[in-house]
Every structure is written in structure tokens, then in C-alpha cells.
C-alpha positions in Angstrom: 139.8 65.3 100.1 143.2 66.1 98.5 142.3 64.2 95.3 140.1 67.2 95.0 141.5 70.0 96.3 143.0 71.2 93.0 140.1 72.0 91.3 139.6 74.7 94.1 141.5 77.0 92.3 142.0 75.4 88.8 139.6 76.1 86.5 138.1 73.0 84.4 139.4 72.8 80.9 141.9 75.0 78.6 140.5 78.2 78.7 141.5 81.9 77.7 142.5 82.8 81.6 144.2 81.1 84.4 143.8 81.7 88.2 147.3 84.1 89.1 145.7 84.7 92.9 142.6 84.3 94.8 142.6 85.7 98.0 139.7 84.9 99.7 136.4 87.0 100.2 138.3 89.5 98.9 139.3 89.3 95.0 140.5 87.0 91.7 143.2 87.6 90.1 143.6 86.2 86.5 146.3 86.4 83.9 145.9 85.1 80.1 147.0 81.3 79.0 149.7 81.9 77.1 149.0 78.5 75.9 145.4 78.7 74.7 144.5 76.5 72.1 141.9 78.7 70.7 144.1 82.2 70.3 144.8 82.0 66.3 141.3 81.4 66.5 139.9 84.0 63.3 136.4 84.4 65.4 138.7 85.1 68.3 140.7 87.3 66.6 139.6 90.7 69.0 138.6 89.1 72.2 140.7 88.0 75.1 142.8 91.2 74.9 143.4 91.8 77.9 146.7 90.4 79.8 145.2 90.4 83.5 141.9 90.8 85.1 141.3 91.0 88.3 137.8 90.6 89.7 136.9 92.2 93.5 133.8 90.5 95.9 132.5 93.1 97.5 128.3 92.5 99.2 127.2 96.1 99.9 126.1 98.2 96.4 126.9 101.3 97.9 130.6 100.5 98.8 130.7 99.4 95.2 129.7 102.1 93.6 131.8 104.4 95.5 134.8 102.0 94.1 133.5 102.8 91.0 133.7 106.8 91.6 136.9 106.1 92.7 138.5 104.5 89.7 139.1 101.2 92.0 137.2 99.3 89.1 136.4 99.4 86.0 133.5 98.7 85.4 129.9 98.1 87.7 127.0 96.5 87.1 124.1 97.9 88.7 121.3 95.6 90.1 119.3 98.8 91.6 116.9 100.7 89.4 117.3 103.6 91.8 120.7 103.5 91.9 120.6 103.2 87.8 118.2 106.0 87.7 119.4 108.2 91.0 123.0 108.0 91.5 124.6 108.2 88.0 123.4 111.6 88.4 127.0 112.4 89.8 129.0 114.9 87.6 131.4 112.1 86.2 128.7 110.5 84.9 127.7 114.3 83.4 131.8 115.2 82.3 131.5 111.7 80.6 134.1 109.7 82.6 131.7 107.0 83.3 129.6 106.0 80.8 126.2 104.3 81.1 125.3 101.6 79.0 122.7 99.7 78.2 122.7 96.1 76.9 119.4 94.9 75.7 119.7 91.5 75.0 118.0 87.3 75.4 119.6 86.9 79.0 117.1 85.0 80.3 116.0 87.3 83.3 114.2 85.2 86.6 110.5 84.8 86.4 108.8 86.2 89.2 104.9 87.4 90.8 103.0 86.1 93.1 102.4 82.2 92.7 99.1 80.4 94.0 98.9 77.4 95.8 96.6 75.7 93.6 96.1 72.5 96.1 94.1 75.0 98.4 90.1 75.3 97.6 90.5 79.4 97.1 92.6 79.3 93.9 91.8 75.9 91.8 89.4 78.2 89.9 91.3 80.0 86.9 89.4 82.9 87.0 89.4 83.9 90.3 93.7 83.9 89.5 92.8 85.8 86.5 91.1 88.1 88.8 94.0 88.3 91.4 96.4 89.2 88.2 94.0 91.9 87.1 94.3 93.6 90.4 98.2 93.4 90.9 98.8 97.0 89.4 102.3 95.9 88.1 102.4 99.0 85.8 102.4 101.5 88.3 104.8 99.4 90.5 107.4 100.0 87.7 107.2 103.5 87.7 107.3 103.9 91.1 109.6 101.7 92.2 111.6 100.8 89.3 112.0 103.9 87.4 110.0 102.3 84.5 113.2 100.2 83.4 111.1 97.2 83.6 108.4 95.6 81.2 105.5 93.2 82.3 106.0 89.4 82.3 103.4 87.9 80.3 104.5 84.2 80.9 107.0 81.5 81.9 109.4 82.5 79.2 111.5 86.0 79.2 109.5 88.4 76.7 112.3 88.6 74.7 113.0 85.1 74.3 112.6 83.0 70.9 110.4 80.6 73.4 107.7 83.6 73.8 104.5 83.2 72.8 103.4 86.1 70.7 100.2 85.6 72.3 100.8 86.1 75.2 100.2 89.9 76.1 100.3 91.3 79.9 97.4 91.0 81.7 96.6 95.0 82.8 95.4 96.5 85.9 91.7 96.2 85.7 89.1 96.3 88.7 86.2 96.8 86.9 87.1 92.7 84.6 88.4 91.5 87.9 85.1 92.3 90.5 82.9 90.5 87.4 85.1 87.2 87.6 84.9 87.3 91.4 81.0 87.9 90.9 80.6 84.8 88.2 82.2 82.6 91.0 80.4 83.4 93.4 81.8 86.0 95.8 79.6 89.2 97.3 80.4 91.6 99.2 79.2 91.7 102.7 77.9 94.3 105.2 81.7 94.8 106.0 82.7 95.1 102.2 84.6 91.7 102.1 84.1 89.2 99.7 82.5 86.1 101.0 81.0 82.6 99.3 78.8 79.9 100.9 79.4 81.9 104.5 83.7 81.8 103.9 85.2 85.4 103.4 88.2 85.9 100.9 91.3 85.9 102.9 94.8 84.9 102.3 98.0 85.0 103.1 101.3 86.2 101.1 104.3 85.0 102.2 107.9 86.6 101.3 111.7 86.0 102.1 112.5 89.2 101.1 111.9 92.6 103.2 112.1 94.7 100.7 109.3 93.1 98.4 106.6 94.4 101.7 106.6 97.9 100.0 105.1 96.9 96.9 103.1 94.1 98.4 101.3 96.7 100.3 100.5 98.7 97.4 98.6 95.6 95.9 97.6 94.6 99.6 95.3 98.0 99.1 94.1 97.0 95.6 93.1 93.9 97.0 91.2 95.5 99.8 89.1 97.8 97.7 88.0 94.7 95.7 87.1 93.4 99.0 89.4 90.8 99.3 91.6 91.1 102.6 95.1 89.8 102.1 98.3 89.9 104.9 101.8 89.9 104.3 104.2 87.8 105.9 107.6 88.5 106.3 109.8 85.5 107.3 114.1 84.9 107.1 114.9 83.2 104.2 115.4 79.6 105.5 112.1 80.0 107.3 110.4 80.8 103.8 111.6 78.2 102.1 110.8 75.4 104.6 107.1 76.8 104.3 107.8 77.2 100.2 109.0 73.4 99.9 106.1 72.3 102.5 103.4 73.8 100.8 102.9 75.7 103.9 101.1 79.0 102.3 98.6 80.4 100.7 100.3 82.8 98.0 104.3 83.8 97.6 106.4 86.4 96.4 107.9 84.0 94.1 111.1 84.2 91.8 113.0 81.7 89.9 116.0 81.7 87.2 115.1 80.7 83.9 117.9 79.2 82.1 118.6 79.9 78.2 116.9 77.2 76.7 113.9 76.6 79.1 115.2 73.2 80.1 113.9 73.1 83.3 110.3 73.5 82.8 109.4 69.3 83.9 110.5 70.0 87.5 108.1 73.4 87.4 104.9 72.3 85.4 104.4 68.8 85.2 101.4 67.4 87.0 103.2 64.0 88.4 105.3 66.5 90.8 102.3 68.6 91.6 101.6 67.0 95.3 105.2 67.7 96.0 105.9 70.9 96.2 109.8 70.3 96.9 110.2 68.8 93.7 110.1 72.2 92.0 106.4 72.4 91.1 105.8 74.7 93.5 102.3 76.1 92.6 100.8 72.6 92.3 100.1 72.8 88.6 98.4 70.0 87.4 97.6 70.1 83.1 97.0 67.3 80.7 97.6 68.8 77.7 101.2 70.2 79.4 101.8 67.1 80.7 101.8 65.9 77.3 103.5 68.6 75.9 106.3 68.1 78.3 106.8 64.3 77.5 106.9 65.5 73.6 109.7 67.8 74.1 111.9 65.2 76.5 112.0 63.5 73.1 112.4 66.5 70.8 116.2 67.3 69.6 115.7 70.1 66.7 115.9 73.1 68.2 113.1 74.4 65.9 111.3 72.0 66.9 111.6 73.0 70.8 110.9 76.7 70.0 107.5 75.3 69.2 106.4 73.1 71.9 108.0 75.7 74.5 105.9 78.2 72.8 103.0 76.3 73.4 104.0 75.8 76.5 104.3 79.1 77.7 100.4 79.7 76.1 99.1 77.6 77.5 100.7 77.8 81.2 99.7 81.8 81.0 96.2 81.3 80.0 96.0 79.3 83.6 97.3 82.1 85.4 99.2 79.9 88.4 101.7 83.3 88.8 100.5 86.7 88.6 103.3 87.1 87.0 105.4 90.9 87.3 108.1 92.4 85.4 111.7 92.1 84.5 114.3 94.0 83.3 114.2 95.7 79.9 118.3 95.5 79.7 121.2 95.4 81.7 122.8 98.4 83.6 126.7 98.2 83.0 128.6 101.7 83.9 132.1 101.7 83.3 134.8 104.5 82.8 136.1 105.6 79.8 139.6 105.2 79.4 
């Protein structure tokens, strides 16, 4: 209601910038607060500069680089490894104009891979997920796809994070490791080179909201095959993946989820009590003592040294389960701006 209707366009507290314009789906206009309490600020001293920024919405990657060619903004940041790697081959990106830059830093990129559905019969066993990681080539997926500007995941917290464990070290393509776990459990070939146990074959589905993620599925589709394990890909609209996702309606998913700073969120995600509801968060099923009681110790835990610790633990212990094959993510961040 009206009581409300303010804060559309008033930004909470005293900050460094005020709203000047907004003109909607188009662009944000901000001019500095003259009145900020913060300015004498010493540790402020060289930030805030600037006397107006204005920020422009704009969907489609290629209409925004050519802004940026056209000295329409100022700077871009690029979300494309091709595009990073492809594009800024123009020659004002050679003359120097635009610069490339890249910021290497603890933003705490999403965690993503293909996550199991641990409340179905085919992957309660850890080692037959080990094996499913071992065969998910993510290596070469990186250099094909993503111009080698990403780095394995090798758990539930970024590799560059304080929360790492130094453990924990990415699980590489191996068929050879995998097709011995598969045997341990169980599974032999057939006369039509497919895995089967107790009369079942090994079959599965992967589901994923996102059309562009079938390319690289199919590469590990093919891995998959020559173990003799015969997966399909679905490809569904994004409100019709996650009604299956929060249903529990699937066998595997291309999964991704954001991963806040300081790991805060990892109750909804891991612990056992949510692990029959897969809307709660806990989307794999995961189901651990030892996490559980893990994640009731850090509820209570305030140092922050403390934390480091038990998340650490946390993120051994979760990998060593292998619910997530998990992939990659970015090494830095792409920011191209001109020089001026």
C-alpha cells in the first residue's frame, strides 16, 4: 500500500548515493548524498568519487557488449567464457581502449554438478556416486567449453574460501577407478554392454532447466555410455524443473545454488531432519549423523574461528559422500572497461 510505496525508490539507510531517476526496465540514475555521514571518513578517504552513476538494464549479452564498443558504458562484466575469451579479440581491446581485467578474489561463486537423489535405491551407495563423479570428465568440459577459465569444485564451499577444506582435492576423470566401484557393487555388463544388478539395468535420468547445459551433458551422457551405464537428458522450462526439483520428482539434476559469504545456509541444504522434503532446501536427500551434529554445533558457535573449523569439517565430510558430482567455477571475474 501507500505506507510502503516509498521505499520503491528510497534506498534503506544513509548511504553514499541517492536514487536521482529510475526509469523503469530501462536504467538508474544515482547522484552522491551530499549529506553522508560517513564522507570525512579516513578509510573512505578515495572511494565514493564519483558525483553520478548511472546504471543501464539491458537482458541480451550481445546488445551489451556492443554498448560497450560503443562507449555507451563504462564498464561490462562478462558472464560468457566465450565472449571473455572470443570477442575481446576486437582491435579496441588490442589499441588498449578497453582493458581486460581480472579480479581473482573470495566471492563466493554458486556450487553446481549433478546432484543425486539419494531417496532412490540406485544412488544410496557412496561409491557408486564416487563412480558417477569419476566419469563426469569436468576437465575437458572446461577447456572446451569454458576456455579453461574455470577450476574444479572439490566441495560445498568455493575453493578459494577460508571454509575449504584443504583435503578436499577434485575428484579426476577416471574410468578405469570408476568401472571397479561399479564391479565391487555389483553391476556387470550384459550381452548389450549395459550395466545390470539382480536382473535391473543402470538407467537414469538427468533432468535440467537450462538448454544450454544439454551440450555438455551429452558429452558425459557418452562417458556414461561407454561405462555401460545408459543415462537421458531431460530438458524442461524452468517452472516445470523446479516443481519436479521441489517434488523429488527425478533421478539426477543439473543442479546450481548460490553460496553466500559465510556459508550460513548449509542447515536448509545438509541436515538430515529436512531430508524427506526436498522443498525444504535439502534437495539431494542427504541424511549424516555426524553432519547433523556438526550442524547443531555451529547454530551455537559465534567465533568466527571457531566456524571456519566446523564448516571445514563440514565441507570434508559432505565431499567424501559425494551427493553432487560437483563441476567447476570461475577462477575470477571478467570486468572490461575503457580506459579513460
Amino acid at each position: 500500500g501507500s505506507l510502503t510505496a516509498d521505499f520503491n525508490d528510497t534506498f534503506m539507510g544513509s548511504g553514499p548515493y541517492v536514487f536521482k531517476k529510475v526509469t523503469w526496465g530501462h536504467s538508474v540514475l544515482l547522484n552522491k548524498n551530499p549529506g553522508y555521514w560517513a564522507r570525512t571518513e579516513p578509510a573512505l578517504k578515495d572511494r565514493y568519487l564519483l558525483e553520478q552513476i548511472e546504471f543501464h538494464t539491458q537482458s541480451d549479452p550481445a546488445i551489451l557488449f556492443q554498448m560497450l564498443l560503443k562507449n555507451e558504458i563504462d564498464y561490462l562484466y562478462f558472464l560468457s567464457a566465450k565472449s571473455w575469451a572470443v570477442d575481446t579479440a576486437h582491435p579496441l581491446f588490442k589499441e588498449g581502449k578497453i582493458q581486460k581485467l581480472e579480479v581473482k578474489n573470495k566471492t563466493p561463486f554458486a556450487m553446481a554438478g549433478i546432484a543425486w537423489n539419494l531417496r532412490k535405491p540406485l544412488f544410496q551407495n557412496k561409491h557408486i556416486r564416487k563412480a558417477l563423479a569419476l566419469l563426469f570428465n569436468r576437465s575437458r568440459l572446461i577447456h572446451d567449453f569454458f576456455y579453461d577459465q574455470y577450476a574444479l569444485s572439490t566441495g560445498i564451499a568455493p575453493f578459494a574460501s577460508e571454509f575449504h577444506h584443504p583435503e578436499n582435492q577434485p575428484i579426476l576423470f577416471d574410468p578405469t577407478q570408476a568401472q571397479k566401484l561399479l564391479a565391487q557393487a555389483g553391476w556387470k555388463l550384459n550381452s548389450k554392454k549395459v550395466l545390470e544388478r539382480q536382473g535391473q539395468t543402470f538407467t537414469f535420468e538427468i533432468l535440467t532447466g537450462n538448454p544450454p547445459a544439454a551440450k555438455y551433458l551429452a558429452f558425459y551422457q557418452e562417458d556414461l555410455r561407454k561405462a555401460g551405464i545408459v543415462a537421458s537428458i531431460r530438458v524442461v522450462d524452468w517452472a516445470t524443473y523446479l516443481k519436479l526439483r521441489n517434488s523429488g520428482t527425478f533421478d539426477a539434476l543439473d543442479f546450481s545454488r548460490n553460496r553466500d559469504e559465510f556459508m550460513t545456509d548449509l542447515d536448509l541444504t545438509w541436515n538430515g531432519k529436512n531430508a524427506s522434503d526436498p522443498q525444504s532446501g535439502n534437495v539431494t536427500g542427504f541424511s549424516h549423523p555426524q553432519v547433523d551434529a556438526l550442524l547443531s554445533t555451529l547454530a551455537k558457535t559465534v567465533s568466527g574461528r571457531d566456524r571456519i573449523k566446523l564448516i571445514q569439517s563440514l565441507d570434508k565430510l559432505i565431499a567424501d559422500e559425494y551427493p553432487i558430482a560437483f563441476s567447476w567455477e570461475p577462477r575470477f571475474q571478467r570486468i572490461a572497461f575503457w580506459n579513460q
